[in-house]
C-alpha positions in Angstrom: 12.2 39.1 4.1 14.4 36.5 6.0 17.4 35.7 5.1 17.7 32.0 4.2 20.9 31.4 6.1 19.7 33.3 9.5 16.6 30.5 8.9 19.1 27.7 8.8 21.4 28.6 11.2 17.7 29.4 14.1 16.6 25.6 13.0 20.0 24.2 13.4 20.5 26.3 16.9 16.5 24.7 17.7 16.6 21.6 16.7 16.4 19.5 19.6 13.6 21.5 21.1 11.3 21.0 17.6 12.9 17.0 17.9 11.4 16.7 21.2 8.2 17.7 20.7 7.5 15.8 17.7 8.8 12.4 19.7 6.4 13.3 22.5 3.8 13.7 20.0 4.8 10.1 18.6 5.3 8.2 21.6 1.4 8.9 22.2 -0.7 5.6 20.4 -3.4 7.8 19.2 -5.3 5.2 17.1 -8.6 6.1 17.3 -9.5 3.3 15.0 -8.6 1.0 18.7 -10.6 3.6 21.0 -8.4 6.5 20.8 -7.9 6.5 25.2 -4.8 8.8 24.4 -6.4 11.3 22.9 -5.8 13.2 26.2 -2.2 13.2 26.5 -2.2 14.1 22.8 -4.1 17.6 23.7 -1.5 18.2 26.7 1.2 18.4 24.4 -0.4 20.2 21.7 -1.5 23.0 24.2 1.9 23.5 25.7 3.7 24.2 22.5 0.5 26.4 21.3 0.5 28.7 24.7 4.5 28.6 24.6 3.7 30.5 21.1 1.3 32.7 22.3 -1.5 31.2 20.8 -4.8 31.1 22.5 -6.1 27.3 22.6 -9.5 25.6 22.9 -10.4 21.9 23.3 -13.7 21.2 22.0 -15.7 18.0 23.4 -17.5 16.0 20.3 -19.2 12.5 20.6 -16.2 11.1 19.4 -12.2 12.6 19.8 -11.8 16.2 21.0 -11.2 19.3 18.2 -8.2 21.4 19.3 -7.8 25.1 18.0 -5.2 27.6 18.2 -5.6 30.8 17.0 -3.0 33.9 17.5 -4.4 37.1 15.8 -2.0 40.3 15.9 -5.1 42.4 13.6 -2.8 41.7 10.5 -4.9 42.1 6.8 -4.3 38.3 5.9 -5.0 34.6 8.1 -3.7 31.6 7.1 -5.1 28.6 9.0 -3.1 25.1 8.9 -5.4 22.2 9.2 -3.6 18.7 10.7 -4.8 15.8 13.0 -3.0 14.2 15.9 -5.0 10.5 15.4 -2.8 7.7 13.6 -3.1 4.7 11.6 -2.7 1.3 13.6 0.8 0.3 13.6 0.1 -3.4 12.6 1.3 -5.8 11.2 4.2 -4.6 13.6 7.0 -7.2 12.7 7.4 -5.5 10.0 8.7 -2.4 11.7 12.4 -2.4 11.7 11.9 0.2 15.2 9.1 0.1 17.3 6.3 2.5 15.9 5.9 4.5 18.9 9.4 4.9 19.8 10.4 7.6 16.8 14.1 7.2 16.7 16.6 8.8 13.7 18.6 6.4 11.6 20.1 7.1 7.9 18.9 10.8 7.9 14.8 9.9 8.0 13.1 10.3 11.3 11.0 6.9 11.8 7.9 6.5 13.8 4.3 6.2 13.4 2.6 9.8 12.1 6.1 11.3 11.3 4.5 12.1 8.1 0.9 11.5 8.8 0.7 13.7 10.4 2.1 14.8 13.5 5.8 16.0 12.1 3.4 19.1 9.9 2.1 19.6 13.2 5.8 20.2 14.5 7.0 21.7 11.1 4.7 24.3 11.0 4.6 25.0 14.8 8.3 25.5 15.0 8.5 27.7 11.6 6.1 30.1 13.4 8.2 30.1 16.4 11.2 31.0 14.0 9.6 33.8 12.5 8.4 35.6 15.9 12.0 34.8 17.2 13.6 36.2 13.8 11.1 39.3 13.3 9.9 39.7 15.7 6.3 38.9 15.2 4.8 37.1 12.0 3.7 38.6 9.1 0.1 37.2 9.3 -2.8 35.9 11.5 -2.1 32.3 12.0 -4.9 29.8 12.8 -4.7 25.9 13.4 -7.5 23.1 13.6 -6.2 19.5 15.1 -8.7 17.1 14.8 -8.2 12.8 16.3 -10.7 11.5 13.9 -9.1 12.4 10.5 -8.2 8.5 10.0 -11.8 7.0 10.5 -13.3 9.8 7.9 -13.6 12.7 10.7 -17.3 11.5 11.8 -17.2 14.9 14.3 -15.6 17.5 12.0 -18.8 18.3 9.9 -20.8 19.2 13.2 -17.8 21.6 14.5 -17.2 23.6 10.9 -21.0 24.1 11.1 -20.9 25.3 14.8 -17.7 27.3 14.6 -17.5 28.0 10.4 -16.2 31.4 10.8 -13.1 30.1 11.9 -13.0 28.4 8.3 -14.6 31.6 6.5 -12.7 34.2 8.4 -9.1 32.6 7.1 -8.1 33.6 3.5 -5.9 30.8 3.0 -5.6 26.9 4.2 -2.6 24.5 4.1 -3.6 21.2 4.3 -2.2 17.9 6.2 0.1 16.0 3.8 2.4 16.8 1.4 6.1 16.5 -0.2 8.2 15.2 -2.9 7.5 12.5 -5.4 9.9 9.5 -6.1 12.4 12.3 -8.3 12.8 14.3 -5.7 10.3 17.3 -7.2 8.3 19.0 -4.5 4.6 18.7 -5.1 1.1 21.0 -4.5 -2.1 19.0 -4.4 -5.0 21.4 -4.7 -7.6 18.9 -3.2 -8.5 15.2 -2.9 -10.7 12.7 -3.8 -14.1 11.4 -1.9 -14.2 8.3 -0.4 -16.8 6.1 0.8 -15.5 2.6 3.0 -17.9 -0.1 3.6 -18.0 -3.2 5.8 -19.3 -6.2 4.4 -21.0 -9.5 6.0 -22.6 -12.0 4.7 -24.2 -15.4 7.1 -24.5 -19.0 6.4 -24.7 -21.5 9.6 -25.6 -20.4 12.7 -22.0 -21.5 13.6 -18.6 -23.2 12.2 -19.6 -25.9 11.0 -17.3 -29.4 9.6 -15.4 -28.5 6.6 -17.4 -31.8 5.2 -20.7 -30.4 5.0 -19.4 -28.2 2.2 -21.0 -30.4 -0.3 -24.6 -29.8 0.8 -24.0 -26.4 2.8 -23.4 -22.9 1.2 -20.3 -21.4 2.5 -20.6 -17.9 3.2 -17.0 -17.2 1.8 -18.1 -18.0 -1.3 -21.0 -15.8 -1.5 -19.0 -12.8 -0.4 -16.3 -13.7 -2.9 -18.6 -14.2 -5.5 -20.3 -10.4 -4.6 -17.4 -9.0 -4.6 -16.3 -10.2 -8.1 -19.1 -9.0 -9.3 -18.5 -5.0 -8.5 -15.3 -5.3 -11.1 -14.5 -5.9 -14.1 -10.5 -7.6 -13.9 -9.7 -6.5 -17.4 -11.2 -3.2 -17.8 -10.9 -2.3 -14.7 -14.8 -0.9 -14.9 -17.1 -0.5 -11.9 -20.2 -2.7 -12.3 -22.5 -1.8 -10.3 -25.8 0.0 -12.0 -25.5 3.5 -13.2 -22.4 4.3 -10.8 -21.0 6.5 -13.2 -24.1 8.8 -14.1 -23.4 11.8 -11.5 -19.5 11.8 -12.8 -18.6 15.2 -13.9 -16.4 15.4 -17.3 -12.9 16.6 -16.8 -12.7 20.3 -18.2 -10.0 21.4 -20.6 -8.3 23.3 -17.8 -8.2 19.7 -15.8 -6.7 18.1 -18.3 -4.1 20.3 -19.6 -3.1 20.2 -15.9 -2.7 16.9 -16.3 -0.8 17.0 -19.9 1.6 19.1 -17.8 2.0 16.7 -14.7 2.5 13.8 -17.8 5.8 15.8 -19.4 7.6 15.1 -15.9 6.2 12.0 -14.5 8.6 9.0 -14.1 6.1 5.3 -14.8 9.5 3.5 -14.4 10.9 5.3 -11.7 7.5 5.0 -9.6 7.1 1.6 -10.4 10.3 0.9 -9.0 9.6 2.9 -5.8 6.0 0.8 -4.9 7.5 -2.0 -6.0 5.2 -3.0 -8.9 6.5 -4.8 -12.6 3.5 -3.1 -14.3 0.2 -1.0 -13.3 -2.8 -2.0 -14.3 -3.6 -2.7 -18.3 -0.2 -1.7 -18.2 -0.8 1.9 -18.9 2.1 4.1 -18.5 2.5 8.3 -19.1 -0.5 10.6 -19.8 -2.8 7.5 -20.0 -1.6 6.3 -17.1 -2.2 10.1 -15.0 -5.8 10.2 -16.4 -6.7 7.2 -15.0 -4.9 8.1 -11.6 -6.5 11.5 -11.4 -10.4 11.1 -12.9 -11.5 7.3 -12.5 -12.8 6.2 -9.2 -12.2 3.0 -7.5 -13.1 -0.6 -5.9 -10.6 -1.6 -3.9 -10.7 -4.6 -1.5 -9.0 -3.6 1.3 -9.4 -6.4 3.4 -11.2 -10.2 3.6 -11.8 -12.2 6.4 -13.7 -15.8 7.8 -13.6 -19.0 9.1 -10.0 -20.0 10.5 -7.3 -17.5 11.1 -4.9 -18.9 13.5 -2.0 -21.3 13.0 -1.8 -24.8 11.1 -5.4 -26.2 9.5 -8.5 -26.2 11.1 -11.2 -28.1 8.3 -14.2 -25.4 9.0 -17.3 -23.9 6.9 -17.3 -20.3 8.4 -20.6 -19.1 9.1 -19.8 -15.5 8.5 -17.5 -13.4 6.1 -16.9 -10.0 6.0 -14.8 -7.9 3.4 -13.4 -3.9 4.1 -13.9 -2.3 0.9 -13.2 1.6 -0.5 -14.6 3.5 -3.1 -12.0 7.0 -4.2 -14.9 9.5 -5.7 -14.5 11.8 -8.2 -16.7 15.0 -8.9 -19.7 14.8 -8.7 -19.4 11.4 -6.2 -20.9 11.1 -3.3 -20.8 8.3 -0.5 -24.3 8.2 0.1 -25.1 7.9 -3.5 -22.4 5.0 -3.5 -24.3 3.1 -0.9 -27.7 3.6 -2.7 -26.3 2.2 -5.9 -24.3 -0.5 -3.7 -27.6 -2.3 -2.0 -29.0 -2.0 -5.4 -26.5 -4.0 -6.9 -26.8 -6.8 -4.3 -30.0 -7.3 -4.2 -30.6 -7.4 -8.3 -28.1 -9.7 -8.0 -29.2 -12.2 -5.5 -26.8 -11.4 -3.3 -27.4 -11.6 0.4 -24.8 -8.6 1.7 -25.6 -6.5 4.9 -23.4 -3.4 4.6 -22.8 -3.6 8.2 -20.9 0.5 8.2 -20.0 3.0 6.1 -17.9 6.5 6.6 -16.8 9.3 4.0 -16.9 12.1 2.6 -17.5 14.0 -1.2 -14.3 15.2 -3.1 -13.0 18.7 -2.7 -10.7 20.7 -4.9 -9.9 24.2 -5.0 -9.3 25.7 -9.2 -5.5 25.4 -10.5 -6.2 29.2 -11.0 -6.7 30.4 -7.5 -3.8 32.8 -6.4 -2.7 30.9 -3.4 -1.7 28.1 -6.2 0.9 30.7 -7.8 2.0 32.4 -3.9 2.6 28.8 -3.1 4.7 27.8 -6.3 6.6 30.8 -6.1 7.4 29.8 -2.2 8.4 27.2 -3.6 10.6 27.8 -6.5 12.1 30.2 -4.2 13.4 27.4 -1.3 13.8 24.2 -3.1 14.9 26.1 -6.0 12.6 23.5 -8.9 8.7 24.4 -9.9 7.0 21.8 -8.4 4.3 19.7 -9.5 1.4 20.9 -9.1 -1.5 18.5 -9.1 -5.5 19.1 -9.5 -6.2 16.7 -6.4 -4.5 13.6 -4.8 -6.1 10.1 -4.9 -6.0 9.8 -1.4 -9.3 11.1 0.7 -9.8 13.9 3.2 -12.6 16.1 4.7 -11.4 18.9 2.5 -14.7 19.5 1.3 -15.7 21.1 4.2 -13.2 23.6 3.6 -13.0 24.4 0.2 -16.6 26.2 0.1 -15.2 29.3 2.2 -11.2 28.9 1.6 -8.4 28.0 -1.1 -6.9 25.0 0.1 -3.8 23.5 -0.7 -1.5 20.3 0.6 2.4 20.6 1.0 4.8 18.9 3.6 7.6 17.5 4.1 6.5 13.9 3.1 9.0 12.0 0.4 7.6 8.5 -2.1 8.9 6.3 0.3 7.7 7.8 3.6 5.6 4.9 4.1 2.5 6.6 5.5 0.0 4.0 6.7 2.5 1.6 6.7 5.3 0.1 9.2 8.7 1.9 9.1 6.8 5.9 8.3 9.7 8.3 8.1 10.6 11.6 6.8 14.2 12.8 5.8 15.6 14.8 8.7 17.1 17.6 6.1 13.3 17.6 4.9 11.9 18.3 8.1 14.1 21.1 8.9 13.9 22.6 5.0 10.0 22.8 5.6 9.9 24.9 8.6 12.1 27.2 5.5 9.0 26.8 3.4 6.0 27.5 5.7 8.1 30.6 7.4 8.7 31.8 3.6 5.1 31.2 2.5 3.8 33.1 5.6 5.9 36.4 4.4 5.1 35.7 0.7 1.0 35.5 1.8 1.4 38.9 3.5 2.1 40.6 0.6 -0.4 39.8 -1.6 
């Protein structure tokens, strides 16, 4: 077993070289939300580090952003595979950035840039713990695998097609750790054993064949107000209840071993401190503790994530828009899917008069893999062991993924180095420096601690 100090002493030594690599990785705009046209540079980088390691790499073409792989098998009895993405959110609104996005610069102990924590700095975590433990022992304990994809943040439209064509790259592994990860808003290290399904829709609805005179609003419909109108009607503002037909039929009750999961996630959660780190003065109905968690953890959502007609530039302009659209996700929970969301969607519009074209739609079921697996307890005790705290360990994060086409043939789990306020998807992302170099601890650990099982 390596000594934690030789670990320390090999990241402090390397630093600069696992620094570097992760603000290469940054300074590439790989939004493929915009067109992803970077993509290319992105799979430069990540095959130069992956060869320097020893690891045989493939790029695989798809309709969309290419699928890299690394794989580096030294015929050892267990393979872990790491599953990350080297696409990023957009940047905007970027005023609010305090540094430009995609020139990562350190400031106050956090390294800031966009996908420092989502999720290019796992990349760069997990790439330079493996290059600690063949430096250190000599070679690693176990067969390591990675899968990169650039589509992970529009719903990974490729990924499907590649896991079918390549699945025993997923089936052959006995163990994956998953993008994200880290520590909630008291500093406790957390495990999320899966995440919830989404489905995200674009709305439009049409009125005039053009902008017309804001005048005409007393004899014209305005589009704005139909879509407003529709999407009022999806939820109810005081309970909070989904109200479209039937959308909670195929919902699978929580079991007892779900719940007392939660129970145990309720003895250590902080409402006031969280509330305090996002920002809020309540959450909604004002539920707080184990109420609070359930809610989090088994109720799907309706979330308006973004509205938009008529006029949007400076000062007035008196116009009747003759379109409006709305962005809107729906977080599933077991048994969820997005198709049956859509079905139940259109359903709801037209029984209610309302004339919405659902323009797109992406996403993917939830995933989870049982609190009971054995990777849950190697992981914990990884864990316990570095950071020296159990950490929390959660049944499956709120956020979305395409875990689920993982968690058929393999135990999956998230970790990282991520922290409450690393601001992923939003301007100023960071992780804490001492973090990023305490994770490449973690992953080297959990590679010797899998080996022995």
């Amino acid at each position: 077993m390596l000594k934690r100090e030789d670990m320390e002493q090999y990241i402090d030594k390397n630093l600069p070289i696992a620094l570097e690599n992760l603000f290469e990785l940054i300074r590439i705009p790989t939004v493929t939300a915009k067109g992803g046209e970077h993509s290319s540079e992105a799979l430069e980088v990540l095959s130069r580090i992956f060869m320097q390691l020893g690891f045989h790499t493939t790029i695989f073409k798809t309709t969309g952003q290419p699928i890299f792989t690394a794989s580096l098998d030294i015929r050892k009895t267990k393979t872990l595979l790491f599953y990350d993405h080297y696409d990023v959110q957009p940047a905007e609104p970027l005023d609010l950035w305090e540094s430009p996005p995609f020139q990562p610069e350190i400031r106050d102990g956090k390294i800031y840039g966009r996908g420092v924590a989502d999720n290019k700095g796992e990349i760069i975590v997990r790439a330079a713990a493996v290059k600690m433990v063949q430096d250190l022992r000599g070679e690693l304990p176990v067969n390591v695998r990675f899968l990169i994809e650039g589509e992970e943040e529009v719903s990974s439209p490729n990924l499907g097609e590649f896991v079918k064509k390549n699945l025993n790259f997923i089936k052959e592994s006995d163990a994956c750790i998953w993008e994200f990860g880290g520590k909630n808003a008291t500093g406790q290290k957390e495990i999320w054993a899966g995440v919830k399904g989404i489905c995200y829709v674009q709305l439009k609805t049409s009125g005039p064949k053009k902008d017309l005179h804001s005048a005409l609003g007393a004899i014209v419909e305005n589009p704005a107000n139909h879509l407003i109108a529709a999407l009022a009607s999806l939820r109810d503002d005081k309970t909070d209840e989904i109200l479209i037909k039937d959308y909670y039929k195929t919902i699978l009750p929580p079991t007892n071993s779900l719940l007392t999961a939660i129970e145990k996630i309720a003895e250590e959660f902080d409402t006031e401190k969280q509330k305090k780190e996002w920002g809020v003065q309540t959450f909604i109905q004002d539920l707080q503790g184990l109420d609070l968690l359930k809610k989090y953890y088994l109720s799907p959502t309706c979330t308006v994530c973004g509205i938009w007609a008529g006029w949007q530039g400076e000062g007035g302009k008196t116009v009747l828009p003759s379109t409006a659209h709305a962005k809107l996700d729906f977080r599933l929970v077991p048994d969820q899917t997005p198709e049956d969301v859509i079905t139940k969607l259109k359903a709801h519009f037209a029984e209610n008069s309302f004339n919405i074209e659902i323009e797109w739609y992406e996403g993917y079921p939830p995933a989870y893999t049982p609190l009971t697996d054995p990777f849950v307890k190697i992981t914990e005790k990884t864990f316990i062991e570095i950071y020296k705290h159990k950490p929390m360990i959660h049944p499956w994060n709120a956020g979305s993924g395409p875990l689920y086409l993982f968690a058929d043939h393999v135990p999956v789990l998230s970790i990282g180095v991520g922290h409450a306020g690393s601001n992923s998807h939003s301007p100023n992302e960071n992780v804490i420096l001492e973090d990023f170099k305490q994770g490449q601890i973690a992953i080297a650990r959990l590679m010797e601690n899998f080996s022995r099982v």
